[in-house]
BALOBA-1460 file (C-alpha; in Angstrom, 3 decimals):
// residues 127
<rec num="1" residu="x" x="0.196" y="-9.291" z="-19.769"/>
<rec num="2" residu="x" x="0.094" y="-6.116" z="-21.078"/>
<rec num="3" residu="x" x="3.410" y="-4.935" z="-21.158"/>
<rec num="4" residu="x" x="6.539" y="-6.169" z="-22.090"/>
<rec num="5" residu="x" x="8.617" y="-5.011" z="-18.944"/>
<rec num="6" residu="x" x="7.580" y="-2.884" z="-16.136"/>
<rec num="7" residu="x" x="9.933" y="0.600" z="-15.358"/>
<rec num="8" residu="x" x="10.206" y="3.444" z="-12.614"/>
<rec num="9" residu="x" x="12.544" y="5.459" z="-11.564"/>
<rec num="10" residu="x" x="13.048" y="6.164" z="-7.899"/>
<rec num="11" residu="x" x="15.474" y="8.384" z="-5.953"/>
<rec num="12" residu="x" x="17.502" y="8.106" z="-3.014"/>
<rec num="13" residu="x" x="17.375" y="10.433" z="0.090"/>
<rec num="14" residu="x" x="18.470" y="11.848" z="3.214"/>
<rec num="15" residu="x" x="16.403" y="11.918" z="6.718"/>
<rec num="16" residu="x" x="15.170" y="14.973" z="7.965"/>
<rec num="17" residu="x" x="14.899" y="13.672" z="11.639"/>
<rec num="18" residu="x" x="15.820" y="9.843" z="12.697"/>
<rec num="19" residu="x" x="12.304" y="8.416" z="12.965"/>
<rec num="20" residu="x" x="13.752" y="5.027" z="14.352"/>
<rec num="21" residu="x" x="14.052" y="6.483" z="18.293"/>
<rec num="22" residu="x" x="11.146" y="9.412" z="17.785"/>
<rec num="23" residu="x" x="9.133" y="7.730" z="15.959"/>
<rec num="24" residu="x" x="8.398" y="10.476" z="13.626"/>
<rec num="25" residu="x" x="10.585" y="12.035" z="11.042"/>
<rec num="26" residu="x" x="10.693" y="13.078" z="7.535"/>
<rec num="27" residu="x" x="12.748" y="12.645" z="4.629"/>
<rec num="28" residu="x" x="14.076" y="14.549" z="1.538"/>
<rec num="29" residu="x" x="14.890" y="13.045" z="-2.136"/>
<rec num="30" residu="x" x="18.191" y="13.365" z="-3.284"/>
<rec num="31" residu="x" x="19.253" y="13.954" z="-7.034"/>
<rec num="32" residu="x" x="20.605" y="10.170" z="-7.107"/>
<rec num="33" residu="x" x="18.262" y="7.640" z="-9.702"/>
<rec num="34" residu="x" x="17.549" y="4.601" z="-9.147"/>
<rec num="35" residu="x" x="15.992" y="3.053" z="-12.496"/>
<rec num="36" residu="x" x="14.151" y="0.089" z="-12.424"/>
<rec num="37" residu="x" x="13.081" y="-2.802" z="-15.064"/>
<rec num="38" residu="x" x="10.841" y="-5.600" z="-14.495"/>
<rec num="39" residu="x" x="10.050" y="-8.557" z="-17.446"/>
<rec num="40" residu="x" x="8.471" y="-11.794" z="-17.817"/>
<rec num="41" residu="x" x="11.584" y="-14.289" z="-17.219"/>
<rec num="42" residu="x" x="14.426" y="-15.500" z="-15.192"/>
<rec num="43" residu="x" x="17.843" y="-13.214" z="-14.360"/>
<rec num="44" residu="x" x="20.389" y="-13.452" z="-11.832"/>
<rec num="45" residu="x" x="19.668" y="-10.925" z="-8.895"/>
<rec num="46" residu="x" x="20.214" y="-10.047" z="-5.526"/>
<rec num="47" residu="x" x="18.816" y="-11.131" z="-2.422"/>
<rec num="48" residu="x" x="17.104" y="-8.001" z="-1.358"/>
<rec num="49" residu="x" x="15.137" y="-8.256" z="-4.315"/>
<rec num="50" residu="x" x="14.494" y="-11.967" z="-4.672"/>
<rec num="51" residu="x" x="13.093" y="-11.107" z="-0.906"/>
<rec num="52" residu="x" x="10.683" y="-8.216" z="-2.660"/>
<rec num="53" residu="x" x="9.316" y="-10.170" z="-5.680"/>
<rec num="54" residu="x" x="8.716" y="-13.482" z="-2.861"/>
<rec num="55" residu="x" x="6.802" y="-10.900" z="-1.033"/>
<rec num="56" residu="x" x="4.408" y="-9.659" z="-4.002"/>
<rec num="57" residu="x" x="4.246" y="-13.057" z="-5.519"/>
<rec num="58" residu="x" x="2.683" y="-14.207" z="-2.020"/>
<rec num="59" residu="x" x="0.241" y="-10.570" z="-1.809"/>
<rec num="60" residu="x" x="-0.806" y="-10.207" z="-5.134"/>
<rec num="61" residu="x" x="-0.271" y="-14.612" z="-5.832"/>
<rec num="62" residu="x" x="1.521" y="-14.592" z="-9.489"/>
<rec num="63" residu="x" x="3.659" y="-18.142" z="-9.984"/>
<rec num="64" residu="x" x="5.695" y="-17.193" z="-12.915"/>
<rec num="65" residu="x" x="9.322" y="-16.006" z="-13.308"/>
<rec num="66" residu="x" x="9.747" y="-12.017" z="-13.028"/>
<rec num="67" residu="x" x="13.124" y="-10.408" z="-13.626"/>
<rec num="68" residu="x" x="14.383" y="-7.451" z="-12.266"/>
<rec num="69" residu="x" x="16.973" y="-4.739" z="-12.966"/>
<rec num="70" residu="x" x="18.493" y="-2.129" z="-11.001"/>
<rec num="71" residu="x" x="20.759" y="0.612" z="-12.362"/>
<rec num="72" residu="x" x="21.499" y="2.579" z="-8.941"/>
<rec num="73" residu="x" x="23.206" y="5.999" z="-8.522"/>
<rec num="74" residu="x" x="22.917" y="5.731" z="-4.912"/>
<rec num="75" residu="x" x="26.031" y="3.651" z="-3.204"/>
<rec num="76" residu="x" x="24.161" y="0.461" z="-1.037"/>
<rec num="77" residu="x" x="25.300" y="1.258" z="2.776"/>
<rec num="78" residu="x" x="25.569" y="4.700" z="2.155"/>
<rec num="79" residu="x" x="22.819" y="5.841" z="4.279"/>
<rec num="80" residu="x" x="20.606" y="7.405" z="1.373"/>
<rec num="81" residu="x" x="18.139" y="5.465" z="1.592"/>
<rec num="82" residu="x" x="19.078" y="2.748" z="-0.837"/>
<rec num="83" residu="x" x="16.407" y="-0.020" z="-0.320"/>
<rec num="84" residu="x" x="13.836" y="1.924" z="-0.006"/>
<rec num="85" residu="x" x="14.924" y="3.830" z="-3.232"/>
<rec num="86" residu="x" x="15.256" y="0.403" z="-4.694"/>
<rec num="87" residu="x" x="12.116" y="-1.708" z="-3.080"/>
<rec num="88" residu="x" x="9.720" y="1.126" z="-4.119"/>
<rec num="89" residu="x" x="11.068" y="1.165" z="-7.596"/>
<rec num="90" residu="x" x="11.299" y="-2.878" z="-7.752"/>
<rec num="91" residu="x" x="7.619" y="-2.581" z="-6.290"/>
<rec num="92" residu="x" x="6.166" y="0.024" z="-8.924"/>
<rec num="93" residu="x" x="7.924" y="-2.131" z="-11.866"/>
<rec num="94" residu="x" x="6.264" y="-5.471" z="-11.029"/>
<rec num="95" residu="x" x="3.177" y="-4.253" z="-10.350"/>
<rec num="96" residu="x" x="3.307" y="-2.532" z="-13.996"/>
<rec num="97" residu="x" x="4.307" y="-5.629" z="-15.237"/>
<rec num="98" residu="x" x="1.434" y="-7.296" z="-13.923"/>
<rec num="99" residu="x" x="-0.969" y="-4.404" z="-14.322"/>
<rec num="100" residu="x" x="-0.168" y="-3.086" z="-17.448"/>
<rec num="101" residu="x" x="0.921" y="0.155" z="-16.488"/>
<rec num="102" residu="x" x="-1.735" y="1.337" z="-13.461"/>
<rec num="103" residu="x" x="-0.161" y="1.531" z="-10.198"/>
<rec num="104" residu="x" x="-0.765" y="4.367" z="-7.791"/>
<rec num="105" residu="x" x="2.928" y="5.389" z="-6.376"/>
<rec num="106" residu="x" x="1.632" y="5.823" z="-3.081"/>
<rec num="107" residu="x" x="0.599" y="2.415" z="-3.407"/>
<rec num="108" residu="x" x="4.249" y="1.483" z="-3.991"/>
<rec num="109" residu="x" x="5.699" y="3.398" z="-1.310"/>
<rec num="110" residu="x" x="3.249" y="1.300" z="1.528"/>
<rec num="111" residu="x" x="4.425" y="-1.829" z="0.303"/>
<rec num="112" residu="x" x="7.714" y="-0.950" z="0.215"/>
<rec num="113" residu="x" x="7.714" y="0.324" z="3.524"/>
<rec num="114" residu="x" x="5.961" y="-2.938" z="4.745"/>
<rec num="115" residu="x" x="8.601" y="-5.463" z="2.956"/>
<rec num="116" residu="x" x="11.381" y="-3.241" z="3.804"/>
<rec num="117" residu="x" x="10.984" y="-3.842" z="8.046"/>
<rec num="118" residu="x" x="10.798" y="-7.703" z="8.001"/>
<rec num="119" residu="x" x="13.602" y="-7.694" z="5.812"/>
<rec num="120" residu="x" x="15.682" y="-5.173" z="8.040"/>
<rec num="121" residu="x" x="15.078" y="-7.424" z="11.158"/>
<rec num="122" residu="x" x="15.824" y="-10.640" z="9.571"/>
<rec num="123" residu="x" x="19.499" y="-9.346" z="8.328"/>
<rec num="124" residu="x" x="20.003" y="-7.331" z="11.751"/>
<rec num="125" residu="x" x="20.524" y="-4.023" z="10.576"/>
<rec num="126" residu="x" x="18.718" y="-2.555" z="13.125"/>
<rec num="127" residu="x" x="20.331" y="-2.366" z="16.111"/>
């Protein structure tokens, strides 16, 4: 690999309009970081992203351990956009890890948006 660990910082945000019922909305970063590490190894973490590295080890089909860190400014359940803060940044930092540093961020953001809905369903918190 060519780097040691993988970083990006992400922030959290508000929505403009609910997209959920119009299907359309918009969204506006917040001054609340969200740093994230990735490395080579094992490390205790959370479900939400165990779920996110299971989902790039199965796209991109790496078999190793990758560890994760999140330092979050944004409080979890406090509407401002916390996973996605969090699964774009978790997102970006693997795939420097495994890259060596060349990821496009809107690259990040897709994927993030496409492991964040299966993962929302599954823990029913839409409703």
């Amino acid at each position: 690999m060519g780097l040691v660990y993988g970083e990006y910082i992400t922030y959290g945000g508000i929505s403009i309009v609910n997209a959920v019922p119009a299907w359309l909305g918009g969204a506006a970063a917040i001054d609340l970081k969200v740093r994230v590490r990735a490395r080579e190894g094992f490390c205790e973490m959370g479900d939400f992203i165990r779920f996110v590295i299971n989902y790039l080890r199965g796209r991109f089909n790496f078999d190793y351990e990758i560890c994760v860190e999140v330092d979050s400014e944004v409080p979890q359940g406090s509407g401002l956009k916390s996973n996605s803060a969090v699964a774009v940044g978790v997102i970006h930092a693997v795939l420097s890890l495994l890259r060596g540093g060349d990821v496009d961020p809107l690259e990040s953001a897709r994927l993030a948006a496409e492991v964040t809905s299966p993962w929302l369903i599954n823990n029913r918190r839409i409703r």
